[in-house]
Structures are given as structure tokens and as C-alpha cells.
PQR file with spaces between the fields and no chain letter, atoms N, CA, C, O and H, PARSE charges and radii, in Angstrom:
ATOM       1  N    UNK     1      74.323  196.697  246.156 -0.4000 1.5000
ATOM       2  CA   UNK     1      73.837  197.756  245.276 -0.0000 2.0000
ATOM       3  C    UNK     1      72.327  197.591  245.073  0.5500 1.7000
ATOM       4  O    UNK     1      71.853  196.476  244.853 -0.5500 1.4000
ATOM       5  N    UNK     2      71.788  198.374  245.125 -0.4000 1.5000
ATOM       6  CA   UNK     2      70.124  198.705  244.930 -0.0000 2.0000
ATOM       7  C    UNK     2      69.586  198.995  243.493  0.5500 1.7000
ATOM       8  O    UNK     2      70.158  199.992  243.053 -0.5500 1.4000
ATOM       9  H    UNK     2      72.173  199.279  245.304  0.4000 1.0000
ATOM      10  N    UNK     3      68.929  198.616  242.844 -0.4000 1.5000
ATOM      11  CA   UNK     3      68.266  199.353  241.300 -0.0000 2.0000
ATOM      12  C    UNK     3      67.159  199.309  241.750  0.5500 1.7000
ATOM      13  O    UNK     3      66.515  198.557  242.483 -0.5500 1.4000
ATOM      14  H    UNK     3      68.464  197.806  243.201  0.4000 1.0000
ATOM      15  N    UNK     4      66.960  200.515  241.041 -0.4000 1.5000
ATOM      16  CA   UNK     4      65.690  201.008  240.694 -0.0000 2.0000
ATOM      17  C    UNK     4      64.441  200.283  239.961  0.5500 1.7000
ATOM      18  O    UNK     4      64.542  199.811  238.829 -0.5500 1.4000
ATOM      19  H    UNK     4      67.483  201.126  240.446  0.4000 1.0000
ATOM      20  N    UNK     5      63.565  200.255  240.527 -0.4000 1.5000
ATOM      21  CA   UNK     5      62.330  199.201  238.885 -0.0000 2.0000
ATOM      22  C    UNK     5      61.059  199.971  239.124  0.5500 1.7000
ATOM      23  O    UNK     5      60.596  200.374  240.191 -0.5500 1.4000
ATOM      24  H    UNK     5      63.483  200.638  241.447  0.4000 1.0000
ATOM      25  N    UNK     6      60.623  200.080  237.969 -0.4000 1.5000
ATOM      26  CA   UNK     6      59.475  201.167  237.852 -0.0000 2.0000
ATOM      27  C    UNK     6      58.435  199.813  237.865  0.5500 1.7000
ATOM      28  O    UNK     6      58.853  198.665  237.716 -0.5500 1.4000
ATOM      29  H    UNK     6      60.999  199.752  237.102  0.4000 1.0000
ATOM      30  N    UNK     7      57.171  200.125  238.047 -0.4000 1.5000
ATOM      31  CA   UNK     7      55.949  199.274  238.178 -0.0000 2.0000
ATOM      32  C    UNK     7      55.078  200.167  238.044  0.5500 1.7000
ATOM      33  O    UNK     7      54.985  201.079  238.866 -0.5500 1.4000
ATOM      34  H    UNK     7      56.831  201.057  238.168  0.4000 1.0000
ATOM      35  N    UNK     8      53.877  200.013  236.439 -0.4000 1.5000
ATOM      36  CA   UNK     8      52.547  200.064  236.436 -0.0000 2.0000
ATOM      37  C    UNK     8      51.603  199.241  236.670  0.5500 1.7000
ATOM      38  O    UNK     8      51.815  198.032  236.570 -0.5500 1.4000
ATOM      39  H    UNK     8      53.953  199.273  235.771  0.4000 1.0000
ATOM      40  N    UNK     9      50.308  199.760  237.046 -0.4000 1.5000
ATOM      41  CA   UNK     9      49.474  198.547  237.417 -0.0000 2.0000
ATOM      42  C    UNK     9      48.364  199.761  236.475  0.5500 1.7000
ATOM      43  O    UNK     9      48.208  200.982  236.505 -0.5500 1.4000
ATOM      44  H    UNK     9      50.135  200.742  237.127  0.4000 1.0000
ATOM      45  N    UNK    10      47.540  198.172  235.390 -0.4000 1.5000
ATOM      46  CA   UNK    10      47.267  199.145  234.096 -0.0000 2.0000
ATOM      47  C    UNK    10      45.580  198.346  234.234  0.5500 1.7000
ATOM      48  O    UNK    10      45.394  197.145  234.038 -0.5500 1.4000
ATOM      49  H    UNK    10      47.667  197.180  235.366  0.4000 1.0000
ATOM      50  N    UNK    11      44.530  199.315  234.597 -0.4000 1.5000
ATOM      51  CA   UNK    11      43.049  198.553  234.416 -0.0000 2.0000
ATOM      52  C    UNK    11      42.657  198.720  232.996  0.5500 1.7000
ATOM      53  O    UNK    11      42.783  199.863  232.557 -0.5500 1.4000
ATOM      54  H    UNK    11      44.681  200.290  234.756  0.4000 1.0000
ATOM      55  N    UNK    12      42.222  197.844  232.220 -0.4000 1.5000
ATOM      56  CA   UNK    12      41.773  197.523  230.980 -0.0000 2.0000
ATOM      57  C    UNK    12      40.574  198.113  231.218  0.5500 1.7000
ATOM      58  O    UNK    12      40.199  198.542  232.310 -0.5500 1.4000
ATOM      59  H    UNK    12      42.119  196.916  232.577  0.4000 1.0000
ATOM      60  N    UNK    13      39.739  198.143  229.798 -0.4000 1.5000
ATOM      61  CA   UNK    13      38.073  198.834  229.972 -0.0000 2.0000
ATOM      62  C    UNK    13      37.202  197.261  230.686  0.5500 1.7000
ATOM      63  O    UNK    13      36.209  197.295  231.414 -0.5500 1.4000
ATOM      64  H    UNK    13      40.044  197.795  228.911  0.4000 1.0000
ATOM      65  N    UNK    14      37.856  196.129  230.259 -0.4000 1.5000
ATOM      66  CA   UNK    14      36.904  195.144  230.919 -0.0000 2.0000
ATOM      67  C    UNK    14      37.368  194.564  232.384  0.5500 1.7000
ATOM      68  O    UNK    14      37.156  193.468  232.905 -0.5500 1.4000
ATOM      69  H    UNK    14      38.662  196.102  229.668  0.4000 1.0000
ATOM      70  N    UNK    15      37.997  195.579  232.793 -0.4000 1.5000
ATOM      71  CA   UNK    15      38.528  196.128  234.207 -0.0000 2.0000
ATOM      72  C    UNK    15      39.663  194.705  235.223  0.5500 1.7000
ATOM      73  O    UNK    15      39.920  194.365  236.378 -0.5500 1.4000
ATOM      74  H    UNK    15      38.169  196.468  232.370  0.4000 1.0000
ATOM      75  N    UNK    16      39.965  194.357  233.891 -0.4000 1.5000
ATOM      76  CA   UNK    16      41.416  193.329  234.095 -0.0000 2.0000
ATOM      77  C    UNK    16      42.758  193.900  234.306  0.5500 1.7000
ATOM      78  O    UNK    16      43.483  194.406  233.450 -0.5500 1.4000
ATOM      79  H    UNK    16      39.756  194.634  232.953  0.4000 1.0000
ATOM      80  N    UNK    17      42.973  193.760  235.478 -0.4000 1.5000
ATOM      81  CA   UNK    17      44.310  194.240  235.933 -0.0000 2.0000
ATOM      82  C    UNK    17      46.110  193.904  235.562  0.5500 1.7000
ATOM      83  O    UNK    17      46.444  192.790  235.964 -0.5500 1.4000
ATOM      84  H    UNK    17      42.384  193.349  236.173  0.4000 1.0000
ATOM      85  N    UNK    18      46.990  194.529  235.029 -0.4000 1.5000
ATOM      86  CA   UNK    18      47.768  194.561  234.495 -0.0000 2.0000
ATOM      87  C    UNK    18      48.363  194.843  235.036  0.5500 1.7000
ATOM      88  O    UNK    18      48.016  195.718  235.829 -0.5500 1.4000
ATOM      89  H    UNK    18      46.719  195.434  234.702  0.4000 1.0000
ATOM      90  N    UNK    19      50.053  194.239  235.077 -0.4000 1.5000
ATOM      91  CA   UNK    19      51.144  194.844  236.176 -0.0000 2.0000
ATOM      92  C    UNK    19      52.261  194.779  235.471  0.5500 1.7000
ATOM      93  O    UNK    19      52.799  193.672  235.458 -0.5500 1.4000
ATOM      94  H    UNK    19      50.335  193.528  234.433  0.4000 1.0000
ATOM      95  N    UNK    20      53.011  196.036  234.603 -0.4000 1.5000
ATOM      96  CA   UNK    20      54.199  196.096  233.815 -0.0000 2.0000
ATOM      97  C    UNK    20      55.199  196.428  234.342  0.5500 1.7000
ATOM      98  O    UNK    20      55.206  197.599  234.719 -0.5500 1.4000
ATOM      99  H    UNK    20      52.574  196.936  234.615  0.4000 1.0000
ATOM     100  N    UNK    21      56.573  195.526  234.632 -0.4000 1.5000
ATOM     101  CA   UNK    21      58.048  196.081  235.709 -0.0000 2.0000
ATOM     102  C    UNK    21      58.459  196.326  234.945  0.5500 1.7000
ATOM     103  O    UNK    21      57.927  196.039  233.873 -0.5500 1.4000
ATOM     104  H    UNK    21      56.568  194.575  234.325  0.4000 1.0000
ATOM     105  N    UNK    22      59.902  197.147  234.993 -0.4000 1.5000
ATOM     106  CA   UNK    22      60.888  197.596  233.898 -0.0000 2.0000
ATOM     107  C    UNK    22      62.350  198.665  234.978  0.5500 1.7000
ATOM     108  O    UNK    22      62.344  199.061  236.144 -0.5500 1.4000
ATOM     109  H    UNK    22      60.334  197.381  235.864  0.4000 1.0000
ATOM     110  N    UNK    23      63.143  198.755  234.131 -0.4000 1.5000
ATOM     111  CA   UNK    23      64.172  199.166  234.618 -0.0000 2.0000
ATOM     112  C    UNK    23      64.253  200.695  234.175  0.5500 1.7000
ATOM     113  O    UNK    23      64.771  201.682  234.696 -0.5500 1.4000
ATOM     114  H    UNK    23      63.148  198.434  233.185  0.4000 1.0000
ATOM     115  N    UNK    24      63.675  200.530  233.232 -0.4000 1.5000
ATOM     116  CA   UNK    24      63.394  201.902  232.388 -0.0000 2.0000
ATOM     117  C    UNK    24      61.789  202.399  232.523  0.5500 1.7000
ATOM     118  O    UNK    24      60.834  201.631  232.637 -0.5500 1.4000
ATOM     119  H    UNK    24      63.255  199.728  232.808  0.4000 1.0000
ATOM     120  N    UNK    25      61.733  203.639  232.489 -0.4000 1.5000
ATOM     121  CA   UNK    25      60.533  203.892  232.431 -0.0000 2.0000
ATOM     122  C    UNK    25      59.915  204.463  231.241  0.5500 1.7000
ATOM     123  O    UNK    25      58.692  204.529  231.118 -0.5500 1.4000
ATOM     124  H    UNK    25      62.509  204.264  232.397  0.4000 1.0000
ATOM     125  N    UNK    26      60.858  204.934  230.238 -0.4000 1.5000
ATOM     126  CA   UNK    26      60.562  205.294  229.222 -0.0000 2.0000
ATOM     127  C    UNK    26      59.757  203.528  228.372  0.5500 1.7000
ATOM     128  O    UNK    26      59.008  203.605  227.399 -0.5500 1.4000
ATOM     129  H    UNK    26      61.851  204.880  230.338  0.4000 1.0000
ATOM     130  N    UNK    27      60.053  202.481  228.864 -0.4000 1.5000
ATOM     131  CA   UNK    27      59.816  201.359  227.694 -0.0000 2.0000
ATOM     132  C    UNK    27      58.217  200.936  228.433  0.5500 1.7000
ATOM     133  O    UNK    27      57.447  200.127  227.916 -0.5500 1.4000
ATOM     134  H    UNK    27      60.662  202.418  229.655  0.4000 1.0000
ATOM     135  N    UNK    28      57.915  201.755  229.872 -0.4000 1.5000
ATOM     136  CA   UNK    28      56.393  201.590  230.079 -0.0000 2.0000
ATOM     137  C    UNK    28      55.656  202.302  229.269  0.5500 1.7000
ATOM     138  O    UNK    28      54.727  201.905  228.566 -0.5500 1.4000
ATOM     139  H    UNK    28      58.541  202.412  230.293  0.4000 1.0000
ATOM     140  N    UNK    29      56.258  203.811  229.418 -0.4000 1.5000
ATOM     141  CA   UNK    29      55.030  204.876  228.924 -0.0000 2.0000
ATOM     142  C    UNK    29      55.166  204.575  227.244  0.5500 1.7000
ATOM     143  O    UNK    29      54.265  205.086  226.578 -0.5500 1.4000
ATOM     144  H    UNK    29      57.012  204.133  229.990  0.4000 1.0000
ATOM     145  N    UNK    30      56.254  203.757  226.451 -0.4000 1.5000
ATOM     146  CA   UNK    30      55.927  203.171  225.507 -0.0000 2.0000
ATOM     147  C    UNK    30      55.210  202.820  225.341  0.5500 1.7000
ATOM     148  O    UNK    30      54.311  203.220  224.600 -0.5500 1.4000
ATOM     149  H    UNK    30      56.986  203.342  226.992  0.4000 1.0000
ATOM     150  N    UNK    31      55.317  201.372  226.320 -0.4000 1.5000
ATOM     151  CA   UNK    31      53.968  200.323  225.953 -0.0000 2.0000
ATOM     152  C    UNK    31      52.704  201.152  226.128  0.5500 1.7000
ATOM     153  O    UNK    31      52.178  201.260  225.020 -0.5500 1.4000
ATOM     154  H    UNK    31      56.047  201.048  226.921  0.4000 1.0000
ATOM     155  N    UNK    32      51.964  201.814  227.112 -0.4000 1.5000
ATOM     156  CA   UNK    32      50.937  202.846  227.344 -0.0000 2.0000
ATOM     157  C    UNK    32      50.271  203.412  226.333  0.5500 1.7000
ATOM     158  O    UNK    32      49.073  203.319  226.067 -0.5500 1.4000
ATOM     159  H    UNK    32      52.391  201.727  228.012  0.4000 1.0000
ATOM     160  N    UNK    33      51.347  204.167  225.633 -0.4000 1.5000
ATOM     161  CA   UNK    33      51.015  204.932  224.700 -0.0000 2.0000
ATOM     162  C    UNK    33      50.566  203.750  223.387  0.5500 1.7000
ATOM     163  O    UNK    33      50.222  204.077  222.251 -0.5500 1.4000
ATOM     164  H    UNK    33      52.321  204.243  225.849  0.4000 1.0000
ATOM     165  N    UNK    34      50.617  203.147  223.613 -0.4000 1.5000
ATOM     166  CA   UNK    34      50.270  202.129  221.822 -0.0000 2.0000
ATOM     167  C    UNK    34      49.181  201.625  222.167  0.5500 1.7000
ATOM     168  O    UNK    34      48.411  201.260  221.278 -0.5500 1.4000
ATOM     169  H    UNK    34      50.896  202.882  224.535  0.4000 1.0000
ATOM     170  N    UNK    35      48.751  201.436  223.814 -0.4000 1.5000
ATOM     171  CA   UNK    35      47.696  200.586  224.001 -0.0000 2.0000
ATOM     172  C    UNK    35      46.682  201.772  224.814  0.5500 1.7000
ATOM     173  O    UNK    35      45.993  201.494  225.795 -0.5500 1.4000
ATOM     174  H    UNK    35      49.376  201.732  224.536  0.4000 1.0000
ATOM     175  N    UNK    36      46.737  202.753  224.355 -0.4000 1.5000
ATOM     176  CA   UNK    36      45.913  203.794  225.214 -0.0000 2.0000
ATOM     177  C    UNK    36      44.788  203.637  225.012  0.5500 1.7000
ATOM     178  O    UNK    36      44.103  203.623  226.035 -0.5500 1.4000
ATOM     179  H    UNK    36      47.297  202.979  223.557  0.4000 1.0000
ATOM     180  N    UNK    37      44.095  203.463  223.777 -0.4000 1.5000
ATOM     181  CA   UNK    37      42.711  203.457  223.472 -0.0000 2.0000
ATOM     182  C    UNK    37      42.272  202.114  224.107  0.5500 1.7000
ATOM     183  O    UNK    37      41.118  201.891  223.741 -0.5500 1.4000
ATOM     184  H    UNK    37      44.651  203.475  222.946  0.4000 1.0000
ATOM     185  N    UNK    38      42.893  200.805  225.183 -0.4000 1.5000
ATOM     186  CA   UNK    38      42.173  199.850  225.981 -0.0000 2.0000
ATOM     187  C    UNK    38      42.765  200.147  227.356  0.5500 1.7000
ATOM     188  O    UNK    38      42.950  199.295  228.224 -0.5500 1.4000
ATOM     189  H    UNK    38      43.831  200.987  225.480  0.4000 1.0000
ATOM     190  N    UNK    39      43.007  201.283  227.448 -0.4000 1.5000
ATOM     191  CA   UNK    39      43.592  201.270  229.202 -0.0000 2.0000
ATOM     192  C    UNK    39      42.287  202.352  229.771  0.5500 1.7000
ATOM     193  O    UNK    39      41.946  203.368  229.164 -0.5500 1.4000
ATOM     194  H    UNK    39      42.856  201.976  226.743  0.4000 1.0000
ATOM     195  N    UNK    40      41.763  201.934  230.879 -0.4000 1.5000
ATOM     196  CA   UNK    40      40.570  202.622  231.805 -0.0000 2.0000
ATOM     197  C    UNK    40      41.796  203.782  233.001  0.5500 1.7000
ATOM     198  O    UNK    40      41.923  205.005  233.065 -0.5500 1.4000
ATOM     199  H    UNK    40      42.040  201.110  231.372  0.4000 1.0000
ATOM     200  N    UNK    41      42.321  202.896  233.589 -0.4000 1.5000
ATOM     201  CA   UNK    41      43.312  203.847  234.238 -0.0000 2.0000
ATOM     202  C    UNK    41      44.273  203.555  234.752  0.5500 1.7000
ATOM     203  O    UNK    41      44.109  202.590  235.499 -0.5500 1.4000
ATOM     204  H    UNK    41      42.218  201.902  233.537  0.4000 1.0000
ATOM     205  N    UNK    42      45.572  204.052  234.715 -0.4000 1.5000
ATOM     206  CA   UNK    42      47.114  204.013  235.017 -0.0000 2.0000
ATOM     207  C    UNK    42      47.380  204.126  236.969  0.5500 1.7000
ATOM     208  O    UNK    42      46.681  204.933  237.581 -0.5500 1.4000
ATOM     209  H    UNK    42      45.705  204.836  234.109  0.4000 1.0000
ATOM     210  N    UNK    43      48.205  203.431  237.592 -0.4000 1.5000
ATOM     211  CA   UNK    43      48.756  203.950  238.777 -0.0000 2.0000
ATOM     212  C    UNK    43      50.362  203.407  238.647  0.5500 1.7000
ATOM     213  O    UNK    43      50.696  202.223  238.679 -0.5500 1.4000
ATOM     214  H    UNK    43      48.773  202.775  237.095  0.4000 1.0000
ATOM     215  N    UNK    44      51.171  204.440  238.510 -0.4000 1.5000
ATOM     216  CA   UNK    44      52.385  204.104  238.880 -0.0000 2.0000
ATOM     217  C    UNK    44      53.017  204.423  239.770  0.5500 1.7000
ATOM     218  O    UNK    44      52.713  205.459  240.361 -0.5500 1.4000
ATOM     219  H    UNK    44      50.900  205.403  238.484  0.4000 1.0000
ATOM     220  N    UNK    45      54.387  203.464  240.287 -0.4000 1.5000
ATOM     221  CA   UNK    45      55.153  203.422  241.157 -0.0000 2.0000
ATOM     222  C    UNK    45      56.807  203.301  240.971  0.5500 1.7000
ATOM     223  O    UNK    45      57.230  203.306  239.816 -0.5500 1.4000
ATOM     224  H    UNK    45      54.634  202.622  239.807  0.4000 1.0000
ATOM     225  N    UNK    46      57.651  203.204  241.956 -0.4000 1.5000
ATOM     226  CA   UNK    46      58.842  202.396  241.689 -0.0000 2.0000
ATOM     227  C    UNK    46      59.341  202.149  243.299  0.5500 1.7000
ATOM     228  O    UNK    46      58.594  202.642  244.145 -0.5500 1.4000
ATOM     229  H    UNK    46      57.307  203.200  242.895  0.4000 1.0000
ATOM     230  N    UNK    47      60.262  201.595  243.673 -0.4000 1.5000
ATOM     231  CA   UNK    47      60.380  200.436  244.616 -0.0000 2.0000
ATOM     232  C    UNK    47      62.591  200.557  244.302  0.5500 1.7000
ATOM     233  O    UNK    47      62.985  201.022  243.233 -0.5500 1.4000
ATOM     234  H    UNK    47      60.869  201.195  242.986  0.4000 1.0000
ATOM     235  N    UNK    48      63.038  200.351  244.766 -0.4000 1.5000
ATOM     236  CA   UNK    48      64.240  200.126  245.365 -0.0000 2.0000
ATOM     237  C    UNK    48      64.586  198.409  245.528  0.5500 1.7000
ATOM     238  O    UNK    48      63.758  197.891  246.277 -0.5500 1.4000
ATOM     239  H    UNK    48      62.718  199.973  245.635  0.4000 1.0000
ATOM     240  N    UNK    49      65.629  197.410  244.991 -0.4000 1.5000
ATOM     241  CA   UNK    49      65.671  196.321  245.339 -0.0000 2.0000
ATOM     242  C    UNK    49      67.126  195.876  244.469  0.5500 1.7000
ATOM     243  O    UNK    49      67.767  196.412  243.565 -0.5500 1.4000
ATOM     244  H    UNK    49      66.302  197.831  244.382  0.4000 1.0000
ATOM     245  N    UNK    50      67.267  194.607  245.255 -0.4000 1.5000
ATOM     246  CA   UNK    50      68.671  194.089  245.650 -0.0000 2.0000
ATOM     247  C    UNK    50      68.945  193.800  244.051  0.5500 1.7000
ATOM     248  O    UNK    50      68.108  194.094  243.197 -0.5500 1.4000
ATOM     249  H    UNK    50      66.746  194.171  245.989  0.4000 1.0000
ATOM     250  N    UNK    51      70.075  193.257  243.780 -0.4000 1.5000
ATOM     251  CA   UNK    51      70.570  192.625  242.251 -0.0000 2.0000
ATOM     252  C    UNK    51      69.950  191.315  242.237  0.5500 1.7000
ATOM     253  O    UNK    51      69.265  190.928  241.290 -0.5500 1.4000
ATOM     254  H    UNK    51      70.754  193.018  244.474  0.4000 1.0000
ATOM     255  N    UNK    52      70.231  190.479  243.504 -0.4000 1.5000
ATOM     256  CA   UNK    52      69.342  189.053  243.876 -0.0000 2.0000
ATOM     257  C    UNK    52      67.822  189.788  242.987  0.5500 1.7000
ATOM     258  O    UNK    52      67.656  189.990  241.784 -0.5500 1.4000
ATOM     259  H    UNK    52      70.788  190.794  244.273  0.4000 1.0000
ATOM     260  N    UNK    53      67.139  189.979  243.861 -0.4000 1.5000
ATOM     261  CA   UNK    53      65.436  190.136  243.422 -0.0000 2.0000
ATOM     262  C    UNK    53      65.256  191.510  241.826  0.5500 1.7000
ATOM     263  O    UNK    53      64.207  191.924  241.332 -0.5500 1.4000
ATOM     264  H    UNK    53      67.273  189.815  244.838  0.4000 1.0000
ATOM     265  N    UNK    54      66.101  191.718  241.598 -0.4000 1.5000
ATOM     266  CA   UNK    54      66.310  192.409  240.216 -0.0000 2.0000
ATOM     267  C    UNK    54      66.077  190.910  239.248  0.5500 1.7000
ATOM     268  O    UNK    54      65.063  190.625  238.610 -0.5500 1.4000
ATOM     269  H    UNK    54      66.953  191.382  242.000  0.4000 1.0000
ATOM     270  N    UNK    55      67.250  190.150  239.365 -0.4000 1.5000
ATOM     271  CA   UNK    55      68.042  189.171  238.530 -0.0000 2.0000
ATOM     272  C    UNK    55      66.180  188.248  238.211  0.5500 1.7000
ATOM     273  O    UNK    55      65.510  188.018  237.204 -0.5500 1.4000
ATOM     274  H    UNK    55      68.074  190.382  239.883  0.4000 1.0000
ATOM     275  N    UNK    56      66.006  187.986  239.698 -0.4000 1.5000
ATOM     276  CA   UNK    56      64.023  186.876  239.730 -0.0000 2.0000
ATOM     277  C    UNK    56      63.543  188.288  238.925  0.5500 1.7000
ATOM     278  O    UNK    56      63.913  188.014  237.784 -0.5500 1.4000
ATOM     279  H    UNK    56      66.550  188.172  240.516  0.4000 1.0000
ATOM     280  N    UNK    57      63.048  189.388  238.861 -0.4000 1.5000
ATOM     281  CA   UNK    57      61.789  189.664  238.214 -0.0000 2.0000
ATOM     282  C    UNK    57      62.694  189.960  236.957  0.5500 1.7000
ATOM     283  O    UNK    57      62.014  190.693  236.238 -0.5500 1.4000
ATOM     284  H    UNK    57      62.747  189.611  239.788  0.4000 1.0000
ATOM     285  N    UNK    58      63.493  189.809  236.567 -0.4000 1.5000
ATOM     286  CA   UNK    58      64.009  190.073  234.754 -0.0000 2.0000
ATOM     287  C    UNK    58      62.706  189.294  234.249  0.5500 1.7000
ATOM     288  O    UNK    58      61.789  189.608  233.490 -0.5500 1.4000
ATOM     289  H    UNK    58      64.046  189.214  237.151  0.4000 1.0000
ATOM     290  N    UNK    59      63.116  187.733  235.252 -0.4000 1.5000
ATOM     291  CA   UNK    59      62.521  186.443  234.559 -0.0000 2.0000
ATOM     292  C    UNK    59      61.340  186.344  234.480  0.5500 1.7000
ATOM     293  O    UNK    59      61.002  185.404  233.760 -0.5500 1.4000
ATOM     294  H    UNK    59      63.861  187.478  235.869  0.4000 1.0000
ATOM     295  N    UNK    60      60.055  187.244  235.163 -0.4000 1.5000
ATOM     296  CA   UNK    60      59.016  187.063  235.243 -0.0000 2.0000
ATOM     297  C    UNK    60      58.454  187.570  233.717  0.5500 1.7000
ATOM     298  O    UNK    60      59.295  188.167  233.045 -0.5500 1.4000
ATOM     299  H    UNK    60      60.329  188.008  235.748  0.4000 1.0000
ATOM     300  N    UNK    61      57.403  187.427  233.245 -0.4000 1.5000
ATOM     301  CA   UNK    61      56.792  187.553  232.120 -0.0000 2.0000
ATOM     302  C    UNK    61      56.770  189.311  231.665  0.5500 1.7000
ATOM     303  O    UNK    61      57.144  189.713  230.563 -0.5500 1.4000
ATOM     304  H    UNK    61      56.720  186.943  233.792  0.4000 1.0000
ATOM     305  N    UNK    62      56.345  190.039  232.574 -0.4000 1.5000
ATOM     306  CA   UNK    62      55.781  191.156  232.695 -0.0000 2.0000
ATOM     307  C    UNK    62      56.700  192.022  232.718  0.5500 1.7000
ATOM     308  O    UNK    62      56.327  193.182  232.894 -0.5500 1.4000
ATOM     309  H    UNK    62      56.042  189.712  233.469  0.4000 1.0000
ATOM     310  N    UNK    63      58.401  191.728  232.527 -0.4000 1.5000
ATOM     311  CA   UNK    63      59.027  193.289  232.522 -0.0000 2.0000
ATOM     312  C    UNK    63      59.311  192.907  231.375  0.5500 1.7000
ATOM     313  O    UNK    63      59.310  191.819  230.799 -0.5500 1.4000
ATOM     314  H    UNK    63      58.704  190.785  232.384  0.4000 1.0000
ATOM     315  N    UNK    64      59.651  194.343  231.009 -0.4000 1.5000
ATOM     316  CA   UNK    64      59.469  194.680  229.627 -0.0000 2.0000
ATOM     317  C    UNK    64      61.192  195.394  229.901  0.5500 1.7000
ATOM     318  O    UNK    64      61.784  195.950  228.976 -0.5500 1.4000
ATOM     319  H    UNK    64      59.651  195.227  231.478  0.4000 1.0000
């Protein structure tokens, strides 16, 4: 079985790059929206992947 994972990659004004995963996409454009007044500019994506490599990025810091 395949899931879905959404990925932003978020430039700050002091042009530090940010990379938010999630299963949902509503809990990105959350985060977005609270931190709008320090985001320079948004590119999003999403990607297709196994339950294996689902299960590794739960664990990584960055999904939300």
C-alpha cells in the first residue's frame, strides 16, 4: 500500500530553508498560516511512498 505525504519547503526572510512532511495537508497550511509574517516563500509538493518509508519519516523531526 502507498500513502500519500505532502512536503513544504518554507524560505524564512533570513533565507533559511525549511522542510515540513505531513500526512495531512491541512496541518501544513496550519502551520503557514501562524508563521506567515516570517515566511519569504512557499514551494509545495507530495510524493507517493511505501508504509516501510512512511513508518522512518513519522520519526523524523519535521512532520507535523
Amino acid at each position: 500500500m502507498r500513502i500519500k505525504i505532502y512536503f513544504m519547503e518554507i524560505i524564512d526572510l533570513n533565507d533559511g530553508v525549511h522542510q515540513i512532511k505531513s500526512d495531512d495537508y491541512q496541518k501544513i497550511w496550519d502551520f503557514v498560516k501562524r508563521h506567515r509574517g516570517a515566511i519569504k516563500s512557499v514551494h509545495s509538493g507530495s510524493k507517493l511512498v511505501s508504509e516501510k518509508k512512511f513508518e522512518e519519516i513519522k520519526k523524523e523531526e519535521n512532520f507535523k
